[in-house]
C-alpha positions in Angstrom: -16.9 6.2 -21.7 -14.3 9.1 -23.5 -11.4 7.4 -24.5 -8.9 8.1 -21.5 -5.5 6.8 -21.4 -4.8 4.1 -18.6 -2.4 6.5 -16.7 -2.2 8.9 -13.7 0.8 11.1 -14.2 2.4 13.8 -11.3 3.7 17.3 -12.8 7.1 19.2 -11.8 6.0 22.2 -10.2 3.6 25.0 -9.2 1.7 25.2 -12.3 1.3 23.5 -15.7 4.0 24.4 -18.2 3.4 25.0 -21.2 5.5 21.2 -22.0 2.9 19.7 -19.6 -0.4 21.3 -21.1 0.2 20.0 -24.5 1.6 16.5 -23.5 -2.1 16.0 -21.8 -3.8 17.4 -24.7 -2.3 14.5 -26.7 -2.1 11.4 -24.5 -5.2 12.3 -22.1 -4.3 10.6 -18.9 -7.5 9.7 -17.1 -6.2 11.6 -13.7 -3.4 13.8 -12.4 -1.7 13.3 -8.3 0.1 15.3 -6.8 2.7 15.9 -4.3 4.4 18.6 -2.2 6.7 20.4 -4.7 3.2 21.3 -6.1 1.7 23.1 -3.2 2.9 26.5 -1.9 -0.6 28.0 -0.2 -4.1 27.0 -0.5 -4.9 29.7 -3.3 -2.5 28.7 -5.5 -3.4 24.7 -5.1 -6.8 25.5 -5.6 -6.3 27.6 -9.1 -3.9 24.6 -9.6 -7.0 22.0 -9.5 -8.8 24.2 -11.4 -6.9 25.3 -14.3 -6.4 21.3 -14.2 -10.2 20.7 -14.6 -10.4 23.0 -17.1 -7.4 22.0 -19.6 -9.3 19.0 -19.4 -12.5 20.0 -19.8 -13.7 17.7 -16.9 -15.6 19.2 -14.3 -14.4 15.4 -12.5 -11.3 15.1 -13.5 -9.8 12.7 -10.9 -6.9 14.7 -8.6 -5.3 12.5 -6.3 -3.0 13.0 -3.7 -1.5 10.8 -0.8 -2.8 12.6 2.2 -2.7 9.9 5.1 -1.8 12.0 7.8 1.1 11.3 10.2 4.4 11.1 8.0 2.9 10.7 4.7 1.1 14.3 4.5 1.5 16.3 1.1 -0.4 19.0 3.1 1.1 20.4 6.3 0.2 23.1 8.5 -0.8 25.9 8.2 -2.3 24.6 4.9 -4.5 22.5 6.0 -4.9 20.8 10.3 -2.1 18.5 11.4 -4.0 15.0 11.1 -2.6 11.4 13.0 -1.1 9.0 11.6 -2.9 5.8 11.2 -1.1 4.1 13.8 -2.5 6.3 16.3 -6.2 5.0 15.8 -4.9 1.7 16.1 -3.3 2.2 19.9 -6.6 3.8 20.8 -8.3 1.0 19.5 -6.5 -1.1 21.8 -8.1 1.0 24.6 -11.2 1.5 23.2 -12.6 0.3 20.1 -15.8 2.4 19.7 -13.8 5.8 20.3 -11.1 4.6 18.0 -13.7 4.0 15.0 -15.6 7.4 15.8 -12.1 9.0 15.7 -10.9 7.0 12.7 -14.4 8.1 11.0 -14.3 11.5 12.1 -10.7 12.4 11.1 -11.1 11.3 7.9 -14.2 13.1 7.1 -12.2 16.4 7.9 -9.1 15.4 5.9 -11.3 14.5 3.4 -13.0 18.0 3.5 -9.9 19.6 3.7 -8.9 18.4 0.3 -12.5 18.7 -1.5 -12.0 22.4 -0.4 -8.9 22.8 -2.7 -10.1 20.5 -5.6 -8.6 17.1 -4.9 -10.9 14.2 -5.1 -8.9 10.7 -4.6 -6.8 10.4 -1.7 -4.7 7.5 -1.9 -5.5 6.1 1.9 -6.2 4.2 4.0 -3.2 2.0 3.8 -4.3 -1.9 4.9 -0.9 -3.4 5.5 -0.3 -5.1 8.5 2.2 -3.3 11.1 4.7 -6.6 12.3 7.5 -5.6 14.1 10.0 -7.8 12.0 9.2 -5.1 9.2 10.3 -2.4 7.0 9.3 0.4 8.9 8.4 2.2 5.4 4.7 1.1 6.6 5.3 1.7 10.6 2.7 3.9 12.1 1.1 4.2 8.7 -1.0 1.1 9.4 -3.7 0.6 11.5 -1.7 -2.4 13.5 -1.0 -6.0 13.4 -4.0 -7.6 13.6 -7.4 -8.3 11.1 -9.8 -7.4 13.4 -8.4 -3.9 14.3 -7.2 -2.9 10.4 -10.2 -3.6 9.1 -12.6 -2.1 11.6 -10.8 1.0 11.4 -10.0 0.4 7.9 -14.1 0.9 7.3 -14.4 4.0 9.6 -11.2 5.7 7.7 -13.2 4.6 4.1 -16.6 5.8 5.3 -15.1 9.4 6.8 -13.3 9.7 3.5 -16.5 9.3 1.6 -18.5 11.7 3.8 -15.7 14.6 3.8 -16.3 14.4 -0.4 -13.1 12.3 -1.3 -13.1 8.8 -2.9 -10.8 6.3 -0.8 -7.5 4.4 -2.4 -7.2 1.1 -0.3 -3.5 0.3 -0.9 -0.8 -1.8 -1.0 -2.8 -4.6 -2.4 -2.0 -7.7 -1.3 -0.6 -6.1 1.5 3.4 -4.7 2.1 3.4 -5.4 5.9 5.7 -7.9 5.3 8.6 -6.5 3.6 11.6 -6.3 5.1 12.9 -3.9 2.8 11.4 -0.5 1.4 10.1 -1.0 -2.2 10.6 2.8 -3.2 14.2 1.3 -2.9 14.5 -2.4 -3.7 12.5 -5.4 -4.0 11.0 -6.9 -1.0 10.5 -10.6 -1.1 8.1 -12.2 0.9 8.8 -15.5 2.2 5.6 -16.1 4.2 3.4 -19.2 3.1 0.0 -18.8 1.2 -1.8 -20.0 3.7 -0.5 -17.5 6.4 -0.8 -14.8 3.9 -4.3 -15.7 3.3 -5.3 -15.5 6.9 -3.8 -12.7 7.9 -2.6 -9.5 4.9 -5.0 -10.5 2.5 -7.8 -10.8 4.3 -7.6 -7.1 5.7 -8.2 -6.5 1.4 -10.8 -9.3 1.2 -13.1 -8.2 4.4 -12.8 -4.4 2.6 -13.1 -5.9 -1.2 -16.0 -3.7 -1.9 -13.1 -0.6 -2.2 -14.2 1.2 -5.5 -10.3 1.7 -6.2 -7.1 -0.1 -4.7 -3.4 0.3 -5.2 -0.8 -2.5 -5.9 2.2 -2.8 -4.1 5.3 -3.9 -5.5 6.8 -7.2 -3.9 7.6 -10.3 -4.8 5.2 -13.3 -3.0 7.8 -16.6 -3.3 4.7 -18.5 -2.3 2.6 -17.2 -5.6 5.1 -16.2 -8.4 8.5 -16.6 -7.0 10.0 -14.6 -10.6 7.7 -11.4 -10.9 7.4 -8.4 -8.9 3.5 -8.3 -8.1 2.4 -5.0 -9.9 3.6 -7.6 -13.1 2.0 -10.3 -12.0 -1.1 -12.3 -13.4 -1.2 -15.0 -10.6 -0.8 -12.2 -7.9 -3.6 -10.2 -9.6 -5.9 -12.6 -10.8 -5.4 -15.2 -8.9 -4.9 -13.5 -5.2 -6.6 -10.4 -6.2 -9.6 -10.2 -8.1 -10.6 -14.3 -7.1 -9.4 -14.7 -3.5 -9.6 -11.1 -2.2 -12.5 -10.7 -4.5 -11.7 -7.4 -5.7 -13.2 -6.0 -8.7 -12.3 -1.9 -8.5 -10.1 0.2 -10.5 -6.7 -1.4 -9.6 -4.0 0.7 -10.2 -0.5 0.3 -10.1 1.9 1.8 -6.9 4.2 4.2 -9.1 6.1 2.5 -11.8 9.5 4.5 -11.3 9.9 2.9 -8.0 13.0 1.6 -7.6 11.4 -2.2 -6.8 11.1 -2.6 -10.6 13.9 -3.0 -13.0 13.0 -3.2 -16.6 12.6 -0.1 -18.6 9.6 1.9 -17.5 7.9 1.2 -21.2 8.4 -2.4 -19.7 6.8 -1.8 -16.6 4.1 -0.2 -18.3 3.7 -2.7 -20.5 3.4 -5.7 -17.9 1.3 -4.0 -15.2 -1.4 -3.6 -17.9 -1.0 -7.2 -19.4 -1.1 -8.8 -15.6 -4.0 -7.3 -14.8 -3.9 -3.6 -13.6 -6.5 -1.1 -14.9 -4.1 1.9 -14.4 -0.7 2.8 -14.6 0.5 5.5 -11.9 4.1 7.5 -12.4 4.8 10.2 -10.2 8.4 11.8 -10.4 7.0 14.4 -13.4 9.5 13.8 -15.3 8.8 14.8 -19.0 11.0 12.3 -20.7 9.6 9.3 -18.7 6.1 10.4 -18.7 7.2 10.2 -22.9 8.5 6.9 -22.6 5.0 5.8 -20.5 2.8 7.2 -22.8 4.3 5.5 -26.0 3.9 2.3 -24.2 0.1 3.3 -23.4 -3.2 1.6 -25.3 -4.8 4.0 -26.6 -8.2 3.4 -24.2 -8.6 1.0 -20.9 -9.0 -2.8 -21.3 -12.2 -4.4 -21.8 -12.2 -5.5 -18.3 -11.0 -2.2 -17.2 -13.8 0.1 -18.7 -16.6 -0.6 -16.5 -14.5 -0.6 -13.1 -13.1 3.0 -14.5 -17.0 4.1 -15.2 -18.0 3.5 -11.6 -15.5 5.6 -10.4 -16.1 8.2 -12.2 -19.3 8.1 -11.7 -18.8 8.4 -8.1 -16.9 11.0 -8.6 -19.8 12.8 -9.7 -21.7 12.2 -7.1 -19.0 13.8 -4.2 -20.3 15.7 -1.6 -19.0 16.8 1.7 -21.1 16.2 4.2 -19.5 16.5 7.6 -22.0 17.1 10.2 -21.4 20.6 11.8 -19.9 20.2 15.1 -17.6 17.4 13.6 -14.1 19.6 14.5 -15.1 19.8 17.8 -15.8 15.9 18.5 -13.1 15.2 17.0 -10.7 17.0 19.2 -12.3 15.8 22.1 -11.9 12.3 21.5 -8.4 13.1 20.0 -7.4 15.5 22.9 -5.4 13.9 25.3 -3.7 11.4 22.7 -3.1 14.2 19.8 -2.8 17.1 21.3 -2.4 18.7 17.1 -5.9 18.0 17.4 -7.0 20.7 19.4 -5.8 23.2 16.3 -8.5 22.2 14.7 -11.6 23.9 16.6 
């Protein structure tokens, strides 16, 4: 494998300054995301992803973007079709599970195809917390519900439609946020709950989907496994919880490290994710003089452990194709129709 940094950095604006080109050129982060301050119309995201690829030289360079639909969109209308947020799929799936899954599967293969179109091939989704109403509503409607049974079911369809529109899934926030009473892009949620609860009900969504080539971190603090250290920092949350309990052995990668949830210096951060146990370090904002601060903190290459979980994405990466079955617009907004009306833009 091409010695990659362990990183995934965001950039400012429309294009790649000058600033940004040759900062990549020396530290060689294995993937870019991006947000909305870097999309203005479809042509321009697409030369974007390109001129990406090609300062590169990576014909796969992993582009990831957090596309869920609902609130958390990057791409709006008319960009791209107005897509549900998870939520949604969960009420129908109250109703009727075998519509909901079609729908869940269906709607994701177009989103997904939507983004292969303009070059992006990691969508950080589908987003496995737990929906409980005591919680911060920074997850809300973006999870699939309350319950094991429903996330996961629909969990699998979202995964699956995301892999048959040509886009690799991100399950996230790993062990699950559903509990946190307070948003982590803000402060640090601490969850109270005891292991054994958390083990029947968040992390099992994550174990019953463990075969998720990549998963996201969140950043909370589990009293019942290490009461001192956030959980992106944590060796007992990611070894112990993670990779042994849950069973996950993917690329993990951290949530963003400039989050407000974490308070030592972001060469700290950086620092501590990588020695607990993530594979990657994300950081979003695109600022140049953190991205600095990140990178001096970087090893040169991925871990031992990291390398081979980092080839098989890459690999798949390689082998992305979009494969929606023709008709799949108009199924879609049939099942969607009288529930997502937004859906009906889409034939």
């Amino acid at each position: 494998m091409a010695a990659y940094s362990p990183v995934i950095f965001g950039i400012e604006g429309l294009n790649v300054s000058a600033d940004e080109e040759a900062f990549f050129y020396d530290v060689r982060p294995w993937g870019i995301i991006l947000f909305a301050r870097n999309i203005e119309s479809r042509d321009q995201l697409r030369g974007l992803t390109d001129s990406l690829r090609e300062m590169s030289g990576r014909a796969d360079l992993p582009i990831l973007i957090d596309q869920e639909g609902g609130r958390v969109a990057r791409l709006k209308p008319p960009l791209v079709t107005a897509y549900p947020p998870m939520g949604l799929y969960g009420d129908m799936f109250a109703a009727d599970q075998a519509r909901a899954i079609e729908a869940a599967r269906l709607g994701a293969a177009l989103l997904a195809h939507d983004l292969y179109e303009l070059g992006i091939n990691i969508d950080c989704a589908p987003c496995l917390d737990l929906r409980l109403p005591e919680t911060s509503n920074v997850i809300g409607d973006r999870a699939f519900g309350d319950d094991v049974t429903r996330c996961v079911a629909l969990g699998r369809a979202f995964m699956d439609g995301l892999g048959m529109g040509g886009t690799l899934p991100v399950v996230k926030h790993m062990p699950g946020h559903g509990r946190a009473l307070v948003d982590s892009h803000q402060e640090l949620p601490r969850i109270t709950a005891d292991r054994a609860t958390l083990e029947q009900t968040d992390f099992e969504v994550f174990k019953q989907l463990n075969d998720a080539l990549i998963g996201m971190t969140g950043h909370l603090l589990y009293e019942a496994i290490d009461a001192e250290t956030v959980s992106t920092c944590s060796k007992p949350v990611i070894d112990c919880i993670i990779r042994r309990h849950i069973g996950f052995d993917g690329l993990l990668m951290s949530d963003d490290i400039s989050m407000s949830a974490l308070s030592d210096d972001i060469g700290a951060r950086v620092t501590a994710a990588l020695m607990a146990g993530c594979d990657m370090v994300l950081h979003c904002n695109g600022d140049m003089s953190e991205m600095q601060n990140v990178a001096a903190a970087l090893p040169s290459r991925p871990s031992v452990d990291a390398a081979p979980r980092i080839q098989r994405v890459d690999d798949a990466l390689h082998m992305l194709a979009s494969e929606v079955p023709k008709g799949a617009r108009k199924v879609w907004g049939e099942l969607m129709g009288d529930v997502f009306p937004e859906s009906q833009n889409a034939l």
